[in-house]
PQR file of N, CA, C, O and H, with PARSE charges and radii, in Angstrom:
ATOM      1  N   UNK A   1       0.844  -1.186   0.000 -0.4000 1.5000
ATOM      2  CA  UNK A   1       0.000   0.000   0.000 -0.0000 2.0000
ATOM      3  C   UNK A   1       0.889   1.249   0.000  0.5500 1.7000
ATOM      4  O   UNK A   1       2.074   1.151   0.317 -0.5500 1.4000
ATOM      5  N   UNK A   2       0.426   2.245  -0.296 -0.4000 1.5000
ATOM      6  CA  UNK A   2       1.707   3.391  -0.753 -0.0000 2.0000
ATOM      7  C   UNK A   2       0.658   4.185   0.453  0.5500 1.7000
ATOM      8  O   UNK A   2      -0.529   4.143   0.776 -0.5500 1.4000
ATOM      9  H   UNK A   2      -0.537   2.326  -0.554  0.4000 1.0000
ATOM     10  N   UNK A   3       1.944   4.933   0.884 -0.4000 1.5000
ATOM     11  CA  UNK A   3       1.907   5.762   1.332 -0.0000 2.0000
ATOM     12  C   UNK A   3       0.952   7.147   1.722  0.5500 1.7000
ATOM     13  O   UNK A   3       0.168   7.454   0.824 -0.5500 1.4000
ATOM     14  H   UNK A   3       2.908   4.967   0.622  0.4000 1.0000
ATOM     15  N   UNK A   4       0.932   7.724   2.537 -0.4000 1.5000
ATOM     16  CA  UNK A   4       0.450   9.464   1.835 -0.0000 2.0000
ATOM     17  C   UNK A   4       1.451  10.205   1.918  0.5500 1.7000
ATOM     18  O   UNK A   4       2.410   9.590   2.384 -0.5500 1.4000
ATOM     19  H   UNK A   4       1.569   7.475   3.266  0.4000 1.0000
ATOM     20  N   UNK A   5       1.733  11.598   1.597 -0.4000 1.5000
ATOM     21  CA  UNK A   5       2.919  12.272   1.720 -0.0000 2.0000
ATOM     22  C   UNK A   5       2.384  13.316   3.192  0.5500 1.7000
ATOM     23  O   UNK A   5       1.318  13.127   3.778 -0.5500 1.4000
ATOM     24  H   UNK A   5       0.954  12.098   1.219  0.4000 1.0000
ATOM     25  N   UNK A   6       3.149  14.134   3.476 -0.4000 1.5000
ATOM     26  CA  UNK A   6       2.719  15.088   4.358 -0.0000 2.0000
ATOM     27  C   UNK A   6       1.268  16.027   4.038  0.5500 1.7000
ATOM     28  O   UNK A   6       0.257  16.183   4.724 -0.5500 1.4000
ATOM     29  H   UNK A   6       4.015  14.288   3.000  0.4000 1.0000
ATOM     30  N   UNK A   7       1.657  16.565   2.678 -0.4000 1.5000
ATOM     31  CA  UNK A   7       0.305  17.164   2.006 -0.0000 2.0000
ATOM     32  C   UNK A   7      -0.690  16.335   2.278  0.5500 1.7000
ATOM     33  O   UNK A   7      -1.291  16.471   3.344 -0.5500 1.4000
ATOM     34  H   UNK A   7       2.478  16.437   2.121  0.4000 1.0000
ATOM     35  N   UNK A   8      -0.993  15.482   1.512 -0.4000 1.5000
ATOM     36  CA  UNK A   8      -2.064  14.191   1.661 -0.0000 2.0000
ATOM     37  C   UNK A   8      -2.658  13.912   2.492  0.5500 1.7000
ATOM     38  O   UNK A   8      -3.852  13.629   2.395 -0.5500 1.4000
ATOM     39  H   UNK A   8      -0.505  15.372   0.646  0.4000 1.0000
ATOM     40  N   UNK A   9      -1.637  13.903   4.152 -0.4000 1.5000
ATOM     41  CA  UNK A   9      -2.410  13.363   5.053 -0.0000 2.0000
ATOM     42  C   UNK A   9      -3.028  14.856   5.635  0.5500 1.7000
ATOM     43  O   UNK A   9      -4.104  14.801   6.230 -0.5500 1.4000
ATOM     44  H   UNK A   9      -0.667  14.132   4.231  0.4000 1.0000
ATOM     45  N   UNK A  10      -2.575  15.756   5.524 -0.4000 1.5000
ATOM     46  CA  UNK A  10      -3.307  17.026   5.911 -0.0000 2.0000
ATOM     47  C   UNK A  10      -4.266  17.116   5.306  0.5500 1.7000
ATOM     48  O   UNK A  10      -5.098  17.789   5.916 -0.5500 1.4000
ATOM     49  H   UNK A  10      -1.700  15.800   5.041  0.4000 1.0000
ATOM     50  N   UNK A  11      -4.754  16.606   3.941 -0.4000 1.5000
ATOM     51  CA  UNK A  11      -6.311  16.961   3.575 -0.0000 2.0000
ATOM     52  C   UNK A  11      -6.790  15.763   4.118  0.5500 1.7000
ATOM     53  O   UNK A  11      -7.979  16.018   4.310 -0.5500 1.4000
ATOM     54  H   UNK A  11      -4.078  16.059   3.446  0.4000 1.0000
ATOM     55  N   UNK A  12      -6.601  14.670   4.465 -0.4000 1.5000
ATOM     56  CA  UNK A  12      -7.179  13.850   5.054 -0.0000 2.0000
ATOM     57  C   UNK A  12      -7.690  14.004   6.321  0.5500 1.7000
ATOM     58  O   UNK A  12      -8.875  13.767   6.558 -0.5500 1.4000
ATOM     59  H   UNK A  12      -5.635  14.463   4.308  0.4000 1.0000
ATOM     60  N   UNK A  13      -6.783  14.440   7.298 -0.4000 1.5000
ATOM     61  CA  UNK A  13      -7.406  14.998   8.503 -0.0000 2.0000
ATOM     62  C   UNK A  13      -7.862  16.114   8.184  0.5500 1.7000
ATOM     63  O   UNK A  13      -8.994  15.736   7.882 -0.5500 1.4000
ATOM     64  H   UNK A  13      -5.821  14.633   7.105  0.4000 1.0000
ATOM     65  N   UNK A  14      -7.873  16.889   8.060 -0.4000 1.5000
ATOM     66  CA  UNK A  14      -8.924  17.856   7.495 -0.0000 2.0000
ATOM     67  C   UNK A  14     -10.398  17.609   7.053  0.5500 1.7000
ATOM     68  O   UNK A  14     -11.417  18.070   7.567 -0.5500 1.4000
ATOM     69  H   UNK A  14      -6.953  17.197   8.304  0.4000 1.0000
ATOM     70  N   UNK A  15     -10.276  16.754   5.955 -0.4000 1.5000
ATOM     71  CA  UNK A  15     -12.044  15.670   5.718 -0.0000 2.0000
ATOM     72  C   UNK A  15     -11.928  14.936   7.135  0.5500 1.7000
ATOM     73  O   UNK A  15     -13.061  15.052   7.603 -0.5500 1.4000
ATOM     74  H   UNK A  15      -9.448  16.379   5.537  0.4000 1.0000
ATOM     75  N   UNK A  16     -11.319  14.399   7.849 -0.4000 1.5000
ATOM     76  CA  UNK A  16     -11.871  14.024   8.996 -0.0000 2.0000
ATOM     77  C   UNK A  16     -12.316  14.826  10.152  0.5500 1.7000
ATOM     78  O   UNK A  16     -12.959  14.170  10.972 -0.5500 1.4000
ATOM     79  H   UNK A  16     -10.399  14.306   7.469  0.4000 1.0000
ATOM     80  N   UNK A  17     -12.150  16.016  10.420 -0.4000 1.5000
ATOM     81  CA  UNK A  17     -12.403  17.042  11.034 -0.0000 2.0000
ATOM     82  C   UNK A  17     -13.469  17.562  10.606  0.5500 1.7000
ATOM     83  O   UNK A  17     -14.281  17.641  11.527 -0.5500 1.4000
ATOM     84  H   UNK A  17     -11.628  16.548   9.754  0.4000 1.0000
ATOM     85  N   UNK A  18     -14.032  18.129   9.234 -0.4000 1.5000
ATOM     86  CA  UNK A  18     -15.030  18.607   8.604 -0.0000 2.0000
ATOM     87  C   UNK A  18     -15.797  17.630   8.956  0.5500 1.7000
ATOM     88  O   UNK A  18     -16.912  18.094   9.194 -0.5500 1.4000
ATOM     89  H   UNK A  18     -13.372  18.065   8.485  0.4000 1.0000
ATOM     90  N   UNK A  19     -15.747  15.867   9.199 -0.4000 1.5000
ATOM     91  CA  UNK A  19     -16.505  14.505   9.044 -0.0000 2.0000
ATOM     92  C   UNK A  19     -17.322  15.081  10.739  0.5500 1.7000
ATOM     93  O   UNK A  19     -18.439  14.584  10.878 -0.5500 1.4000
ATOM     94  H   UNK A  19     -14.841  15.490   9.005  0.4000 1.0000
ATOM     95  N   UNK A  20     -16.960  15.835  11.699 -0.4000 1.5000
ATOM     96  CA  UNK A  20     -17.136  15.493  13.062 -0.0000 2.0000
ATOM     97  C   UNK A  20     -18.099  16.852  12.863  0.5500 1.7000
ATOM     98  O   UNK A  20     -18.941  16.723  13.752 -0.5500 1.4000
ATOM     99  H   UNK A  20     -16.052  16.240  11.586  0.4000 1.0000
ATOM    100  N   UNK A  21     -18.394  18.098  12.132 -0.4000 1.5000
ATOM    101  CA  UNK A  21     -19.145  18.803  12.309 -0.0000 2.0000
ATOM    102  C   UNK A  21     -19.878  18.831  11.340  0.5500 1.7000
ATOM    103  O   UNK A  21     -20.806  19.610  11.557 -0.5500 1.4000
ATOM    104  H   UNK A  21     -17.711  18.203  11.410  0.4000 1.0000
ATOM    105  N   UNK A  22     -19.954  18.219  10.052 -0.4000 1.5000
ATOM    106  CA  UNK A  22     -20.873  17.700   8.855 -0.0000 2.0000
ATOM    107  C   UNK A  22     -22.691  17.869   9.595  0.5500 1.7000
ATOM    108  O   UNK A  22     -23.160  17.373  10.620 -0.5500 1.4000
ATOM    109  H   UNK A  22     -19.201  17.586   9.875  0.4000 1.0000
ATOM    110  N   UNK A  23     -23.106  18.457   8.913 -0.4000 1.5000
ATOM    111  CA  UNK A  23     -24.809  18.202   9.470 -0.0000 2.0000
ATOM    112  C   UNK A  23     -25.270  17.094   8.239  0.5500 1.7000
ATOM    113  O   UNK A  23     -24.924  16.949   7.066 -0.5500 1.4000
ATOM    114  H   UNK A  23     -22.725  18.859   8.081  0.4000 1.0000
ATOM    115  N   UNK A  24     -26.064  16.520   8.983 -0.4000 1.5000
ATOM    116  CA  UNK A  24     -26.362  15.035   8.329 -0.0000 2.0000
ATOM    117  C   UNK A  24     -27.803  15.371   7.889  0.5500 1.7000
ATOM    118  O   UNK A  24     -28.677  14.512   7.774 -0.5500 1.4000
ATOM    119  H   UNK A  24     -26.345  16.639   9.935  0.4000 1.0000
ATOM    120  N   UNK A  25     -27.996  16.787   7.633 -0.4000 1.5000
ATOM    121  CA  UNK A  25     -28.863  17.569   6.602 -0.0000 2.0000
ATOM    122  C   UNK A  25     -28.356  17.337   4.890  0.5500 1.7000
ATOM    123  O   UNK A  25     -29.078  17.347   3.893 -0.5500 1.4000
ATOM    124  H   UNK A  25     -27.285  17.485   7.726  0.4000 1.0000
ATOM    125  N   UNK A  26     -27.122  17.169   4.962 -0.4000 1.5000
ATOM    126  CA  UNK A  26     -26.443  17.271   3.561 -0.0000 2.0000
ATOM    127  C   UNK A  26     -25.628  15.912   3.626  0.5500 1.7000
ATOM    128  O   UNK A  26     -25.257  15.265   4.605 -0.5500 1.4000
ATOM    129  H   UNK A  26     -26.535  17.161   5.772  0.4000 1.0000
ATOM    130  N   UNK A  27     -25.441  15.652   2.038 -0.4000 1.5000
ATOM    131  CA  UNK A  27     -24.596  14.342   1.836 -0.0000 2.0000
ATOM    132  C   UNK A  27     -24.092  14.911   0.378  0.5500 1.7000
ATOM    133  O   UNK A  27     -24.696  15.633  -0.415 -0.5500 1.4000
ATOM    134  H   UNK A  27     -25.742  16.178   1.243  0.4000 1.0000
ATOM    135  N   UNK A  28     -22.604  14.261   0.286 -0.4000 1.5000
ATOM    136  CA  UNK A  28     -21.938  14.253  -1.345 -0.0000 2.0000
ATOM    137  C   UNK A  28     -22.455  13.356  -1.987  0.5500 1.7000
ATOM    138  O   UNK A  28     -22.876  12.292  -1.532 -0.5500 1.4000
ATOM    139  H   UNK A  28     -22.113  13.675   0.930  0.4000 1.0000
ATOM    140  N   UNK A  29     -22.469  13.838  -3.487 -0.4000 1.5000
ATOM    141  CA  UNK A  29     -22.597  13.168  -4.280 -0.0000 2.0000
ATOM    142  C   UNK A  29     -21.641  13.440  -5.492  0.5500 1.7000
ATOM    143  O   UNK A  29     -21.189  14.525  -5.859 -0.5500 1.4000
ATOM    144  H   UNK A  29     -22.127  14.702  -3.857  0.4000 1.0000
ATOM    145  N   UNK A  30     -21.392  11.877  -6.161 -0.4000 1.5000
ATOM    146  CA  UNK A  30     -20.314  12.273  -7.206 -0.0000 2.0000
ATOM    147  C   UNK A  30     -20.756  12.015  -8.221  0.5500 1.7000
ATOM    148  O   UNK A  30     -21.388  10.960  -8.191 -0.5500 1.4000
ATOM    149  H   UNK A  30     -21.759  10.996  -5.864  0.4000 1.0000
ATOM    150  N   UNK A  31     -20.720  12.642  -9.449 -0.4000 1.5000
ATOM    151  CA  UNK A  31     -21.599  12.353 -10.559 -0.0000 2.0000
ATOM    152  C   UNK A  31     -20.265  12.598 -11.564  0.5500 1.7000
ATOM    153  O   UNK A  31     -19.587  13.616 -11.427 -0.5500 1.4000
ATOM    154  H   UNK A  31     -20.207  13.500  -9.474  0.4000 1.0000
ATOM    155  N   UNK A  32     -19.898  11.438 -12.732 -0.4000 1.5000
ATOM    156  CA  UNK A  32     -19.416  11.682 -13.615 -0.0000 2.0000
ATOM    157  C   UNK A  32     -18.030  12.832 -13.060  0.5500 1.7000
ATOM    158  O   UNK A  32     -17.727  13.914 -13.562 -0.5500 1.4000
ATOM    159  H   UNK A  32     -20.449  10.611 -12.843  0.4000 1.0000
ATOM    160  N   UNK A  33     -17.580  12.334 -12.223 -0.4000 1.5000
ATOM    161  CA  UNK A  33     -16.064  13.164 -11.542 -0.0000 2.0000
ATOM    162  C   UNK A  33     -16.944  14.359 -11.204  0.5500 1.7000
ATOM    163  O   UNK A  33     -16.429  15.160 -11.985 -0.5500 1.4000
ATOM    164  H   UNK A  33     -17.827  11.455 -11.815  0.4000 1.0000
ATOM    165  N   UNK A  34     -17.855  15.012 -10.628 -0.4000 1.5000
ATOM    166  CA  UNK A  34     -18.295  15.553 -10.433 -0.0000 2.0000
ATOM    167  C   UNK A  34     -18.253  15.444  -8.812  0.5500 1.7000
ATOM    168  O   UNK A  34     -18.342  14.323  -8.311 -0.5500 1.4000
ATOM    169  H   UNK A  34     -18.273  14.362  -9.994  0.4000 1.0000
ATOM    170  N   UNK A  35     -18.094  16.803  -7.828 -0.4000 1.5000
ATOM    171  CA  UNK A  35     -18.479  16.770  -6.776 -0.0000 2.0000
ATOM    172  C   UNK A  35     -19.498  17.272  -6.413  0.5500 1.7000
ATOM    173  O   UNK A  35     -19.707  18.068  -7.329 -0.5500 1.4000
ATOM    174  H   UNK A  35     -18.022  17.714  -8.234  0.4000 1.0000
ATOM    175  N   UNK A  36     -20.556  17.417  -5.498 -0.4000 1.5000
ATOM    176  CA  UNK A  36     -22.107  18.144  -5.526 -0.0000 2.0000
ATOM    177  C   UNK A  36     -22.140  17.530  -3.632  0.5500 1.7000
ATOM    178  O   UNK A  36     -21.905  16.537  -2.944 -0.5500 1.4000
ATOM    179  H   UNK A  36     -20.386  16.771  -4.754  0.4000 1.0000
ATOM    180  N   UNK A  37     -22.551  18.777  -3.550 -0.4000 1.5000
ATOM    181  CA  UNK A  37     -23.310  19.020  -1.833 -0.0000 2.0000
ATOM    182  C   UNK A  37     -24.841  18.972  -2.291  0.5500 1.7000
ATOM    183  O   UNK A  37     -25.410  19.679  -3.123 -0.5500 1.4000
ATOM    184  H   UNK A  37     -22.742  19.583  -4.109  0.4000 1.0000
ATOM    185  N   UNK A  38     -25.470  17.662  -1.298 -0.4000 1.5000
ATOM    186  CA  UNK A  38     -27.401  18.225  -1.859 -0.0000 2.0000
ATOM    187  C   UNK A  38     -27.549  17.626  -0.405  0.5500 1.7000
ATOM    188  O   UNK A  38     -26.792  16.885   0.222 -0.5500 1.4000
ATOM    189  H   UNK A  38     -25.007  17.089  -0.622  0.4000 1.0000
ATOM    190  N   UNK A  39     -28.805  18.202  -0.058 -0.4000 1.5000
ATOM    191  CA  UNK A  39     -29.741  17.940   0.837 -0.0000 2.0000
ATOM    192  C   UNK A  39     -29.440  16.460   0.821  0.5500 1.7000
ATOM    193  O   UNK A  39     -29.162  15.867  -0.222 -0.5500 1.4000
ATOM    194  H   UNK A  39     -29.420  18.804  -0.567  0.4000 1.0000
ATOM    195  N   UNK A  40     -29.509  15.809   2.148 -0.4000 1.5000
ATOM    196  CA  UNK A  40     -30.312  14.383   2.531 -0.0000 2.0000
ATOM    197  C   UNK A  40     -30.820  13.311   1.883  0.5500 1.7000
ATOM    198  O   UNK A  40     -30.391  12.210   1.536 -0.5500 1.4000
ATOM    199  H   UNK A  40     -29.735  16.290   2.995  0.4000 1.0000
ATOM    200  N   UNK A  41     -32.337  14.190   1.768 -0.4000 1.5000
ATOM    201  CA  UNK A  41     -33.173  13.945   0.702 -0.0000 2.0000
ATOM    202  C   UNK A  41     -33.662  13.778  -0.132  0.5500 1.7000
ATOM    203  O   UNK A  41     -34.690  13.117  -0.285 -0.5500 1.4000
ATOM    204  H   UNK A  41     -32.685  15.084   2.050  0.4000 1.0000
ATOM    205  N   UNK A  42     -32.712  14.644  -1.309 -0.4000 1.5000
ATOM    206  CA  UNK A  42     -32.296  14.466  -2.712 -0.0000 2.0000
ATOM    207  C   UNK A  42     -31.701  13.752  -3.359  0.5500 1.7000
ATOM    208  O   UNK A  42     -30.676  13.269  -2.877 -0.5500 1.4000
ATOM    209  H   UNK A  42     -31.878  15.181  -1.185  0.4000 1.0000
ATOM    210  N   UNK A  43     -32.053  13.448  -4.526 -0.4000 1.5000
ATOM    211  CA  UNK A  43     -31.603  11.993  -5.066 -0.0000 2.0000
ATOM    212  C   UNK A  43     -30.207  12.692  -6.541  0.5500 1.7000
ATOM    213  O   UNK A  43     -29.906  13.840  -6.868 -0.5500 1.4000
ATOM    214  H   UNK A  43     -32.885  13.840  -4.918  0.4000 1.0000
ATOM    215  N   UNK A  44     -29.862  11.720  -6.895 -0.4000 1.5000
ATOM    216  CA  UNK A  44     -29.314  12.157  -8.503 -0.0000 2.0000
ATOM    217  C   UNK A  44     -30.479  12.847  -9.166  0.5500 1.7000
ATOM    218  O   UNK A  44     -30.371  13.986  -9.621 -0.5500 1.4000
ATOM    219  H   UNK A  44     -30.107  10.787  -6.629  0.4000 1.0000
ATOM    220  N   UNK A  45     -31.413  12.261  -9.208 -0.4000 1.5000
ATOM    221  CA  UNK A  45     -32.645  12.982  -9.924 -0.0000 2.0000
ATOM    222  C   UNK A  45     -32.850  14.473 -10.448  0.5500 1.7000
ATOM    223  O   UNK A  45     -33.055  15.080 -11.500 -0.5500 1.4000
ATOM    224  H   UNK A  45     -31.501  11.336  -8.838  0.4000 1.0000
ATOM    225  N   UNK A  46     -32.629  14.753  -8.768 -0.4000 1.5000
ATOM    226  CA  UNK A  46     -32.599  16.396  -8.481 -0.0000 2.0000
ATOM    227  C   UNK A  46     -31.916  16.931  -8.901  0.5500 1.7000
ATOM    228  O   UNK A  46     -32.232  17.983  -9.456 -0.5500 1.4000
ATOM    229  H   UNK A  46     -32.462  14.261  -7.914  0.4000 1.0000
ATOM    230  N   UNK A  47     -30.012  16.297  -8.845 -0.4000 1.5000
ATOM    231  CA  UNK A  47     -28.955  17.404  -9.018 -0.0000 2.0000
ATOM    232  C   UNK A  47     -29.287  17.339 -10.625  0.5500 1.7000
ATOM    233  O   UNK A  47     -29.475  18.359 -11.287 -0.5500 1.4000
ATOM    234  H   UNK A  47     -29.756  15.442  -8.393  0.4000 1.0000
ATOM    235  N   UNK A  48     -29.324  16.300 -11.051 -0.4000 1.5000
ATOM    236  CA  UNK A  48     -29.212  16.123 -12.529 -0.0000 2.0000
ATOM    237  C   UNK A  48     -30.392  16.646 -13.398  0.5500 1.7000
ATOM    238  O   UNK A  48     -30.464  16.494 -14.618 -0.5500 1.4000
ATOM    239  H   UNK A  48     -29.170  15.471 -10.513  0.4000 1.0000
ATOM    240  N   UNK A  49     -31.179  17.191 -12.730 -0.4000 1.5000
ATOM    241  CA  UNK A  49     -32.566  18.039 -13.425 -0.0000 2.0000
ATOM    242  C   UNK A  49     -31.920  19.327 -13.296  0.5500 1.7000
ATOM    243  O   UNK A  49     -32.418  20.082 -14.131 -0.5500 1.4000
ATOM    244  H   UNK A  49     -31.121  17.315 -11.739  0.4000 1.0000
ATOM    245  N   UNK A  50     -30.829  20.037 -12.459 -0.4000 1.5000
ATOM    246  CA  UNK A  50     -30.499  21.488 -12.407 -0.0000 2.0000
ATOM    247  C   UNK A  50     -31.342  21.585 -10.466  0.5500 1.7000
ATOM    248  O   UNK A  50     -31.801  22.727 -10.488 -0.5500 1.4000
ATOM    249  H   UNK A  50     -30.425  19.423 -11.780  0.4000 1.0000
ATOM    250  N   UNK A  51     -31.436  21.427 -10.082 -0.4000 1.5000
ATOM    251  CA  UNK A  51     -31.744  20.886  -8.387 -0.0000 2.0000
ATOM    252  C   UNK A  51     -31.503  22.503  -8.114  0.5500 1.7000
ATOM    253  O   UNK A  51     -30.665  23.109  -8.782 -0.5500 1.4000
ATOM    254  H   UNK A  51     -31.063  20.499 -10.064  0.4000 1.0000
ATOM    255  N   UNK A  52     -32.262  23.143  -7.125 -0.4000 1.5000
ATOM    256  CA  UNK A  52     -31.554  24.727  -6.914 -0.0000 2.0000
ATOM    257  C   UNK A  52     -30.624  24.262  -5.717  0.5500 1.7000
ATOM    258  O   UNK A  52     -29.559  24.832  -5.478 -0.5500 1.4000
ATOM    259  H   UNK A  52     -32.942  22.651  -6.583  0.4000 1.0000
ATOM    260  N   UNK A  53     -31.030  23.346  -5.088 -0.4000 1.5000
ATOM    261  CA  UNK A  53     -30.269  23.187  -3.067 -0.0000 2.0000
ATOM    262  C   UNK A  53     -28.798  22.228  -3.913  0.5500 1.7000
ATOM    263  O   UNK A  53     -28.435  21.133  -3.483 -0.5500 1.4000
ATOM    264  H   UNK A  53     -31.895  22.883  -5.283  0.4000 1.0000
ATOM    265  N   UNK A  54     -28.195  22.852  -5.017 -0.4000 1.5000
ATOM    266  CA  UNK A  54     -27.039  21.789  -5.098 -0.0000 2.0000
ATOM    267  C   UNK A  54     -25.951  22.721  -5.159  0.5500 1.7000
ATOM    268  O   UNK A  54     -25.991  23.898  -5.516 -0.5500 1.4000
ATOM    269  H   UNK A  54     -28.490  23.741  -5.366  0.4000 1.0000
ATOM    270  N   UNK A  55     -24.911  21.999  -4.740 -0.4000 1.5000
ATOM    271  CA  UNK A  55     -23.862  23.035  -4.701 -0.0000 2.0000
ATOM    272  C   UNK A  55     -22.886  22.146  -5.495  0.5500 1.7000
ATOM    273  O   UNK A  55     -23.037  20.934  -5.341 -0.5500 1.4000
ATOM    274  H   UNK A  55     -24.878  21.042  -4.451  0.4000 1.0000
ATOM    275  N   UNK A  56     -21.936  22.553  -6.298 -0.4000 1.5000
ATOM    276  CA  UNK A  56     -20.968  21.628  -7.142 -0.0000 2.0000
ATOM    277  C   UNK A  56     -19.503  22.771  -6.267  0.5500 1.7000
ATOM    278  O   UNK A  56     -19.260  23.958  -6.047 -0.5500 1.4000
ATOM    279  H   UNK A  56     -21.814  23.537  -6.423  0.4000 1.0000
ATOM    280  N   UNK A  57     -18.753  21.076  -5.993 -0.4000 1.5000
ATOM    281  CA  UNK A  57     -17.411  21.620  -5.308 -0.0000 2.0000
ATOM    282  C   UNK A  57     -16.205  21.181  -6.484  0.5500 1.7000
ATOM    283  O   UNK A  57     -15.984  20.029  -6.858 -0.5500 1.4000
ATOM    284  H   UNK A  57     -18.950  20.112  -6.172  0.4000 1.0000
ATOM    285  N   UNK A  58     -15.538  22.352  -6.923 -0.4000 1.5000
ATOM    286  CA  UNK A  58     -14.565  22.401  -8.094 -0.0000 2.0000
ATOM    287  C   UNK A  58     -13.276  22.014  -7.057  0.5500 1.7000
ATOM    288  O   UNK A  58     -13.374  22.339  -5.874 -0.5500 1.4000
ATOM    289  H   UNK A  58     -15.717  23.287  -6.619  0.4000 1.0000
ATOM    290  N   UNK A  59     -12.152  21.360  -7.509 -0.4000 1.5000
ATOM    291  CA  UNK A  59     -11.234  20.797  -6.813 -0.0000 2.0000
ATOM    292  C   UNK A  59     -10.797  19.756  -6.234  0.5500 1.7000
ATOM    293  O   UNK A  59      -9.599  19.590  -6.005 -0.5500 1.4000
ATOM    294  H   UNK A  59     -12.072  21.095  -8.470  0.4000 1.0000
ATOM    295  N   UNK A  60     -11.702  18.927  -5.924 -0.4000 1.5000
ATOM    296  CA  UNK A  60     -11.567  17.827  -5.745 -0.0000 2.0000
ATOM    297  C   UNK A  60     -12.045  16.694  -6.261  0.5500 1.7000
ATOM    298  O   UNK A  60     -13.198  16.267  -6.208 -0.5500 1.4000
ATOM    299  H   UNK A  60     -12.675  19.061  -6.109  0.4000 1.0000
ATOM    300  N   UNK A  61     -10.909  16.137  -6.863 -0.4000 1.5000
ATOM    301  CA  UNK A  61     -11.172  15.013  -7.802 -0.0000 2.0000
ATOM    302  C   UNK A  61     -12.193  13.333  -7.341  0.5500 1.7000
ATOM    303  O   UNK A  61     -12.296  12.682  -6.302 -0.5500 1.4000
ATOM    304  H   UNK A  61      -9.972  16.485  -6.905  0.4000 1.0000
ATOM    305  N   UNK A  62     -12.505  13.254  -8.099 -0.4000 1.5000
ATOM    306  CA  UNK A  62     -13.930  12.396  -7.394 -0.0000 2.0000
ATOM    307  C   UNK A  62     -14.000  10.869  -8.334  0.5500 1.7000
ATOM    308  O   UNK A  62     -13.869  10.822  -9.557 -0.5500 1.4000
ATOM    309  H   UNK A  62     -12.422  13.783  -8.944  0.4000 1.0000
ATOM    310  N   UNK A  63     -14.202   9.844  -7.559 -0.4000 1.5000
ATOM    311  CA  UNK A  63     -15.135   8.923  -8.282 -0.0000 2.0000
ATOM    312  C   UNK A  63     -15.978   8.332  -8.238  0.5500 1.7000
ATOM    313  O   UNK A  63     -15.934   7.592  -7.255 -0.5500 1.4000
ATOM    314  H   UNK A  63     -14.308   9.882  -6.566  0.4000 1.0000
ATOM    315  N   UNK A  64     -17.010   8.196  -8.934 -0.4000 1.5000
ATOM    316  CA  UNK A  64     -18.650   7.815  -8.199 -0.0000 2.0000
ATOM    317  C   UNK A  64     -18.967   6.462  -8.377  0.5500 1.7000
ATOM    318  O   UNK A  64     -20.064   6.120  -7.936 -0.5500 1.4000
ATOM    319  H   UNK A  64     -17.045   8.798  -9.732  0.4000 1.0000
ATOM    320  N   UNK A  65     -18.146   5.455  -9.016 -0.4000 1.5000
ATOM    321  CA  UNK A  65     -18.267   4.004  -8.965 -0.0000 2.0000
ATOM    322  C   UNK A  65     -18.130   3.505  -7.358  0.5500 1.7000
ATOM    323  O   UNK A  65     -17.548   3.995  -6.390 -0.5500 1.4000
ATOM    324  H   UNK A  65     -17.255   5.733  -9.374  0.4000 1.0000
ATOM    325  N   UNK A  66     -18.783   2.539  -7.505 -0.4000 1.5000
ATOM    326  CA  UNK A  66     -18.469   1.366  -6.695 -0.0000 2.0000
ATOM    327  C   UNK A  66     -17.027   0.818  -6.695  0.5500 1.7000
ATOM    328  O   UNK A  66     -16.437   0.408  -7.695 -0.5500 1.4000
ATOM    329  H   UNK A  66     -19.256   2.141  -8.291  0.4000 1.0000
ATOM    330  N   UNK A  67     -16.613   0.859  -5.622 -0.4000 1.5000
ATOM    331  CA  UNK A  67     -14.512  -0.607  -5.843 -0.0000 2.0000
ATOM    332  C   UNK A  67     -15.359  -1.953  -5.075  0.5500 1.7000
ATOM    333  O   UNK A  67     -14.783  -3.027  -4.901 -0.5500 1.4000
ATOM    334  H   UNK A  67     -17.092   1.191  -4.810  0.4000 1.0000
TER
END
């Protein structure tokens, strides 16, 4: 298993820190390398109709398959 570097593990704890005050009002979703903040409640449906409660996060690289 490789490693992380110093950088790496700082965004990692970082998403783990953001993980402890997250409101479980909102969940990610990854669409097509796509990142998106939506409501709970909202499905792909929503973001992918133009959804107004979606937020798309530029920067972080994403994959929405199953491993």
């Amino acid at each position: 298993m490789t490693e992380f570097n110093k950088a790496e593990q700082d965004a990692i704890n970082s998403l783990k820190r953001l993980a402890k005050k997250w409101p479980q009002t909102l969940k990610l979703m990854s669409m097509a390398g796509l990142l998106y903040v939506i409501h709970s409640n909202n499905s792909y449906e929503f973001v992918n109709s133009g959804g107004e409660n979606s937020e798309h996060i530029q920067g972080i690289p994403c994959d929405g398959g199953d491993f």
